[in-house]
C-alpha positions as a Python dict, from the first residue, in 0.01 Angstrom:
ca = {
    (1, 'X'): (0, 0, 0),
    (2, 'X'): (102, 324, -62),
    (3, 'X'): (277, 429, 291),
    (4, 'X'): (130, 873, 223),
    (5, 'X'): (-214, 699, 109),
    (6, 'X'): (-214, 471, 443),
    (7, 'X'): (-125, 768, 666),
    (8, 'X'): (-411, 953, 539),
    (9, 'X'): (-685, 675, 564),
    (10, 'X'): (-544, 652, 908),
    (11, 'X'): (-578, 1056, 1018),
    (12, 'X'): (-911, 1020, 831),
    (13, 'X'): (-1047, 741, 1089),
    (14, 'X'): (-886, 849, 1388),
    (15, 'X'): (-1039, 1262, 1285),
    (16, 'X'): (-1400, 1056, 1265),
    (17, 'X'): (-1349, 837, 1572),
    (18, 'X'): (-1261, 1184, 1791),
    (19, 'X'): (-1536, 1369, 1632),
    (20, 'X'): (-1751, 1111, 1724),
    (21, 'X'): (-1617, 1027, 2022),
    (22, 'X'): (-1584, 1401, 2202),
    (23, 'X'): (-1795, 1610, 1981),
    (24, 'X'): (-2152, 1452, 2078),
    (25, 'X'): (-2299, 1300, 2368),
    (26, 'X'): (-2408, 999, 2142),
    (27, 'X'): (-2167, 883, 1898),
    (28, 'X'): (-2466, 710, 1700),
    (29, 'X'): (-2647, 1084, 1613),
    (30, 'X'): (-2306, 1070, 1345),
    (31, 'X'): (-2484, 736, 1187),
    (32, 'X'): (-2774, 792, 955),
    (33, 'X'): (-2805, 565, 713),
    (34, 'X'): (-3077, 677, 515),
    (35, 'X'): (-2862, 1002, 470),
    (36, 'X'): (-2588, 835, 328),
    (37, 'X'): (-2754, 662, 99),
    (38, 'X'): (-2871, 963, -40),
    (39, 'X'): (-2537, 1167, -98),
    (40, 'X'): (-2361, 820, -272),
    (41, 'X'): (-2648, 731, -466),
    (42, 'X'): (-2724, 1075, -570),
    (43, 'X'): (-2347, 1116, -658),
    (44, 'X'): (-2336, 782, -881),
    (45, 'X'): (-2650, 897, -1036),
    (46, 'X'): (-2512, 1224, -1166),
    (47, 'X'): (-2178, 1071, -1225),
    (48, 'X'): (-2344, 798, -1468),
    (49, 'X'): (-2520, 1057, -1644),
    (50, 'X'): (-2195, 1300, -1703),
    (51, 'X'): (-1982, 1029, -1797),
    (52, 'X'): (-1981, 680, -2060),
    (53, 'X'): (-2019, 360, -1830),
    (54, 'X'): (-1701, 273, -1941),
    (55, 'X'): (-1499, 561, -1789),
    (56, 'X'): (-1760, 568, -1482),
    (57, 'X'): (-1661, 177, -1433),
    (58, 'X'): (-1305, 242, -1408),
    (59, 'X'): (-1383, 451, -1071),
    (60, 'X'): (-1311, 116, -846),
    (61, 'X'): (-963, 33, -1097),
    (62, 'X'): (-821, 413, -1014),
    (63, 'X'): (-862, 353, -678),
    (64, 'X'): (-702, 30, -620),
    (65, 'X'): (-446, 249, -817),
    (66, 'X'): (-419, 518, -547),
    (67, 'X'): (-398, 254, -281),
    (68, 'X'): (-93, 92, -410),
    (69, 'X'): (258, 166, -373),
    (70, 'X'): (307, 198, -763),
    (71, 'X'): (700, 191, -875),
    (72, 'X'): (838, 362, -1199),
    (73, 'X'): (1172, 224, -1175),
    (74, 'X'): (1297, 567, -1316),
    (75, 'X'): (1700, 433, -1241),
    (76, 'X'): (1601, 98, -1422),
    (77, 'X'): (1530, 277, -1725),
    (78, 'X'): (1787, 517, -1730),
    (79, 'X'): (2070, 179, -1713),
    (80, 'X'): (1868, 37, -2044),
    (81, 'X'): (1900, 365, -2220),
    (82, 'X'): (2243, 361, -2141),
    (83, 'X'): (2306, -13, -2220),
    (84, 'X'): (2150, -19, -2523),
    (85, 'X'): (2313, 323, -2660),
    (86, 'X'): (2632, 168, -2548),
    (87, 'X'): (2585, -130, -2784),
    (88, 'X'): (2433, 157, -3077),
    (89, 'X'): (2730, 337, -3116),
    (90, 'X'): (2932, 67, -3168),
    (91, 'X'): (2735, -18, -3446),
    (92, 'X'): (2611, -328, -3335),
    (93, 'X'): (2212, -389, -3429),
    (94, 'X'): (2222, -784, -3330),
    (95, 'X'): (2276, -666, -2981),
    (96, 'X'): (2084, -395, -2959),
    (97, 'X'): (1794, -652, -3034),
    (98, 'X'): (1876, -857, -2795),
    (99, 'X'): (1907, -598, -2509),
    (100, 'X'): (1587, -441, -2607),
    (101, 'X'): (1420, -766, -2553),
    (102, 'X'): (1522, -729, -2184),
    (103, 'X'): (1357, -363, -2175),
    (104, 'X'): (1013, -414, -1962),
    (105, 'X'): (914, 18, -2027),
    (106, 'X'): (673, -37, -2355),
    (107, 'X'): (723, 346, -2413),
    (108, 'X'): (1130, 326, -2385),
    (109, 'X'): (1099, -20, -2587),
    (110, 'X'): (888, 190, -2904),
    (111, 'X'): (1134, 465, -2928),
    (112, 'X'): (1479, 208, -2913),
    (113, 'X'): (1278, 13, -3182),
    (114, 'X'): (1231, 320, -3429),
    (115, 'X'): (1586, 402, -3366),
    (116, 'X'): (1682, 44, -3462),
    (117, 'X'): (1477, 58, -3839),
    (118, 'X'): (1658, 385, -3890),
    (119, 'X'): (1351, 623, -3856),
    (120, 'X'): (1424, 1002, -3856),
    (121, 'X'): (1427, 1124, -3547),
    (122, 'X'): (1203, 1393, -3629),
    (123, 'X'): (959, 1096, -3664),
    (124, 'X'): (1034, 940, -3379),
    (125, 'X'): (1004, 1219, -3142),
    (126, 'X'): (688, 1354, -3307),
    (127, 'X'): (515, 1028, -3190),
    (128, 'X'): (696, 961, -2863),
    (129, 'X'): (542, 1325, -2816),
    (130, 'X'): (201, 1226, -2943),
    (131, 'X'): (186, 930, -2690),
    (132, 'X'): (247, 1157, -2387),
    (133, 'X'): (3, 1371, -2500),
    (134, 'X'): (-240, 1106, -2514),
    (135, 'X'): (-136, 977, -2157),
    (136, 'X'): (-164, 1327, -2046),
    (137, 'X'): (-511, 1344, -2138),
    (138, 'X'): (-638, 1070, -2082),
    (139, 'X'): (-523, 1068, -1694),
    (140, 'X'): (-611, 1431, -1629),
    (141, 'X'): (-984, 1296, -1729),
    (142, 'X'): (-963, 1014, -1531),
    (143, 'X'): (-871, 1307, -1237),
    (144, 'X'): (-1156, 1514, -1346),
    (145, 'X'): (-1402, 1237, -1313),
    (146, 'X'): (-1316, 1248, -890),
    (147, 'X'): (-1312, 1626, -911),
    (148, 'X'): (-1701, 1601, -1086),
    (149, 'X'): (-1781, 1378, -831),
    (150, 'X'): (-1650, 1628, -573),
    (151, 'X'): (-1821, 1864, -684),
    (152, 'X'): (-2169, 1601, -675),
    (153, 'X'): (-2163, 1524, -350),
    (154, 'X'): (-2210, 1813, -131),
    (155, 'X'): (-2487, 1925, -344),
    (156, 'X'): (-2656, 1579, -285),
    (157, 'X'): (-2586, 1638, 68),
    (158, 'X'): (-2788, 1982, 41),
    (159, 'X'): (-3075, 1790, -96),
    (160, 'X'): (-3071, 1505, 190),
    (161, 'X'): (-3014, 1834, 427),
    (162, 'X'): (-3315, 1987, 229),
    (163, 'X'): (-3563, 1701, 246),
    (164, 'X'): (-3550, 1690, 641),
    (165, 'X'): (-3590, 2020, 650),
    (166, 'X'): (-3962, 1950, 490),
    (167, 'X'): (-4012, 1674, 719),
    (168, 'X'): (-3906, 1868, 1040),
    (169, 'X'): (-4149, 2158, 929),
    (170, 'X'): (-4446, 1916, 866),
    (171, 'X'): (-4419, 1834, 1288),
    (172, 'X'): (-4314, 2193, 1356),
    (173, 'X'): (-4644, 2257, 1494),
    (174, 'X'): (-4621, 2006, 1747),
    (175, 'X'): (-4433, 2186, 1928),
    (176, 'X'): (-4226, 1895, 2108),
    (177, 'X'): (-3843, 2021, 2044),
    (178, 'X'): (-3690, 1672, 2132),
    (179, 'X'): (-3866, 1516, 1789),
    (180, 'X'): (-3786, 1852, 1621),
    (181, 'X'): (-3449, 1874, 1721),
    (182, 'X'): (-3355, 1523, 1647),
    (183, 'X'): (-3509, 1543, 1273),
    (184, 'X'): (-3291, 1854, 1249),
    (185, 'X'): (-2990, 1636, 1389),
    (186, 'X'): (-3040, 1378, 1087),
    (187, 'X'): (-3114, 1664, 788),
    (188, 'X'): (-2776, 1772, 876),
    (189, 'X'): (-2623, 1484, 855),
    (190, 'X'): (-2624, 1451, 512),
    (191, 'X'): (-2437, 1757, 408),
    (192, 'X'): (-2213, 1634, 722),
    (193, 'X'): (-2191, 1327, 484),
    (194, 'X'): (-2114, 1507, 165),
    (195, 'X'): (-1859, 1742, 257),
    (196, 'X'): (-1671, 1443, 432),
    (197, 'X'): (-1687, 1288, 112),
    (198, 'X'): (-1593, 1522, -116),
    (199, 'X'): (-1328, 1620, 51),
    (200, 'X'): (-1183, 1322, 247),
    (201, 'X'): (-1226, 1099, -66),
    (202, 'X'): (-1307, 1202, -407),
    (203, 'X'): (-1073, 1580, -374),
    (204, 'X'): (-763, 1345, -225),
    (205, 'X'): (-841, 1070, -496),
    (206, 'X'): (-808, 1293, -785),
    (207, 'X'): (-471, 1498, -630),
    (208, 'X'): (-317, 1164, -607),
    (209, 'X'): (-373, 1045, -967),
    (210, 'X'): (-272, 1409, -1090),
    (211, 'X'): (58, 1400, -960),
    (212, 'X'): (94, 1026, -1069),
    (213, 'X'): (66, 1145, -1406),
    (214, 'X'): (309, 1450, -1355),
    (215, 'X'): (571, 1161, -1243),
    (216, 'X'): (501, 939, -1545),
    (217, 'X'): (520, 1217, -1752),
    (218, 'X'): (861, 1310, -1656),
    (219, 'X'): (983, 965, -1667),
    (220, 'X'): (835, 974, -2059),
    (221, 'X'): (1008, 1343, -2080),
    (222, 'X'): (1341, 1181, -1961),
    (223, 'X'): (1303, 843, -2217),
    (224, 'X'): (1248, 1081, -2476),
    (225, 'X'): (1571, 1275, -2391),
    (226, 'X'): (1722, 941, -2403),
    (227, 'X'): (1572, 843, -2744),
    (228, 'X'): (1681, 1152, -2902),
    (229, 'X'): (2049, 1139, -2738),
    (230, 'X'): (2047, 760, -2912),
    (231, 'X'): (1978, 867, -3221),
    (232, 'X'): (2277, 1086, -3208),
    (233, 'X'): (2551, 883, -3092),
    (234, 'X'): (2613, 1085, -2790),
    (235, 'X'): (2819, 980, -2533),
    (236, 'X'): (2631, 717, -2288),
    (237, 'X'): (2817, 870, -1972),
    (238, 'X'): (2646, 1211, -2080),
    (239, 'X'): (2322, 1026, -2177),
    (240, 'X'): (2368, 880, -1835),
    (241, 'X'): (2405, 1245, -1613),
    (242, 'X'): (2129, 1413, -1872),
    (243, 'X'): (1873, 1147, -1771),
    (244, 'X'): (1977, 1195, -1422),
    (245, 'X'): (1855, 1580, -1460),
    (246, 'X'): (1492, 1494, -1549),
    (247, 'X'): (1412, 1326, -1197),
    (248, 'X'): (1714, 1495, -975),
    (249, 'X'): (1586, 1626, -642),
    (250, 'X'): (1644, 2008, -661),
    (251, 'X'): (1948, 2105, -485),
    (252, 'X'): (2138, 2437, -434),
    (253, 'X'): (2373, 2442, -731),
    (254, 'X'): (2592, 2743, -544),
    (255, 'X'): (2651, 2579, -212),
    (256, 'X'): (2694, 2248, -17),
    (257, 'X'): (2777, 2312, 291),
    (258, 'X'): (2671, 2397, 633),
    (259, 'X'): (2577, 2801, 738),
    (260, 'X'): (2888, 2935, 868),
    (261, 'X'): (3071, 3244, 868),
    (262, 'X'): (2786, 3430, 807),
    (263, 'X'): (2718, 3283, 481),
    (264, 'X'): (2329, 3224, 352),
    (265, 'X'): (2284, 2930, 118),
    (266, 'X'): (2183, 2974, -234),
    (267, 'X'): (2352, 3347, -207),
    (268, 'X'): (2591, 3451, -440),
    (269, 'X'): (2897, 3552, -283),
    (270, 'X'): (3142, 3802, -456),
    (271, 'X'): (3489, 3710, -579),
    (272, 'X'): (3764, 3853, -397),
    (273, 'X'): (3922, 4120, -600),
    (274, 'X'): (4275, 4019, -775),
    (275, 'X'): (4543, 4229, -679),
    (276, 'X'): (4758, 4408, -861),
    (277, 'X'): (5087, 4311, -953),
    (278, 'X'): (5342, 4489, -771),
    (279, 'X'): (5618, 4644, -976),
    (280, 'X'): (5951, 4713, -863),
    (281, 'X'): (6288, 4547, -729),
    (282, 'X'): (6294, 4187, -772),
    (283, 'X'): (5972, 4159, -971),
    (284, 'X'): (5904, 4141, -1371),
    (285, 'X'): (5707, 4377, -1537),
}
């Protein structure tokens, strides 16, 4: 599982559990089924009529995908470019194929292939460029489908909120506040039960795939780098430190070391001034 995804679904419980717990004098006022029922189905409901089934069945697949600790073996990939560049420049095609049958990225695989059969790289980076467009887009819709659904369910919970509301009024003349206040209690709860949702679940949920696809785009950036570099015999030890660039950590490039003397990291700091040759006895002009 991912380990930020766990900690989350952890602070999410234990924030329900204390709410619960310290907020109310009965812990089951927080329970309303009925309520519930009404902000997911509603939410579904609207989602199913925004969206193709297709896409709106591939809700319970992105999630698994959140939930897992997914790798992208970015240092894998950069070895295999480097490898099988190695074996390019020295001219050496039998090997190539045989190292590129080793090669487990699909997207690094296409672009060592088109190298291989001698396609312009113009070509080849006009598709490699095409299929990160297409990954790009097709992700950030996946991402918007969560943020519709954010968007769904407090409004559902308005409704639920809306509908007890009617059904408090129609006792209102009673006059007995314990039945009035405790069908005021449950209209709340549903907008209690959309907000959570919206922004516990479906708000997170969508975050989390957008910045998966950032990371898999850079990875695609950096294979592309690599494709390109291939194509023109560059050296693999600069292939190797260009790669490196795409998914470095960003560092100070002016200063590794600790604060002392003063000094501010990241600062420019200006050159002493050279001094002047001295003429005179003992000394050349």
């Amino acid at each position: 599982m991912n380990p930020s995804t766990l900690i989350g679904m952890v602070a999410s419980v234990l924030l329900l559990v204390v709410v619960m717990i310290f907020a109310a004098e009965d812990p089951l006022l927080f329970i309303d089924l009925p309520g519930l029922g009404i902000v997911l189905v509603g939410t579904m409901a609207a989602t199913f009529m925004s969206y193709p089934l297709k896409e709106v069945l591939r809700v319970f697949k992105l999630i698994k995908t959140v939930i897992r600790n997914e790798q992208l073996y970015t240092q894998k990939d950069i070895e295999e470019l480097v490898d099988v560049s190695r074996l390019w420049i020295r001219d050496d095609p039998v090997a190539v194929e045989k190292a590129l049958q080793r090669v487990t990225n699909p997207f690094l695989r296409t672009g060592v292939q088109l190298v291989i059969e001698r396609t312009p790289e113009e070509d080849i980076l006009d598709l490699l460029q095409w299929r990160i467009a297409r990954l790009r887009a097709k992700e950030a819709a996946e991402a918007q489908l969560f943020r519709v659904m954010a968007s769904y369910a407090p409004a559902f919970g308005m409704i639920g909120t809306l509908v007890g509301l009617v059904n408090m009024m129609d006792i209102l003349g009673t006059g007995d506040m314990v039945v009035i206040g405790g069908h005021l209690a449950v209209a709340l709860m549903t907008t209690f039960y959309g907000i959570l949702l919206a922004n516990l679940v479906f708000k997170p949920v969508a975050v989390k795939l957008e910045r998966r696809t950032e990371q898999r785009v850079v990875l695609m950036n950096m294979v592309m780098q690599g494709i390109a570099m291939m194509t023109a015999k560059r050296s693999p030890s600069l292939m190797r430190e260009t790669l490196k660039s795409f998914v470095a950590h960003h560092e100070d490039e002016i200063f590794d070391g600790p604060e002392d003397n003063g000094r501010r990291p990241g600062l420019l700091r200006r050159a002493p001034a050279a001094k002047k040759p001295v003429t005179g006895a003992g000394t050349r002009p």
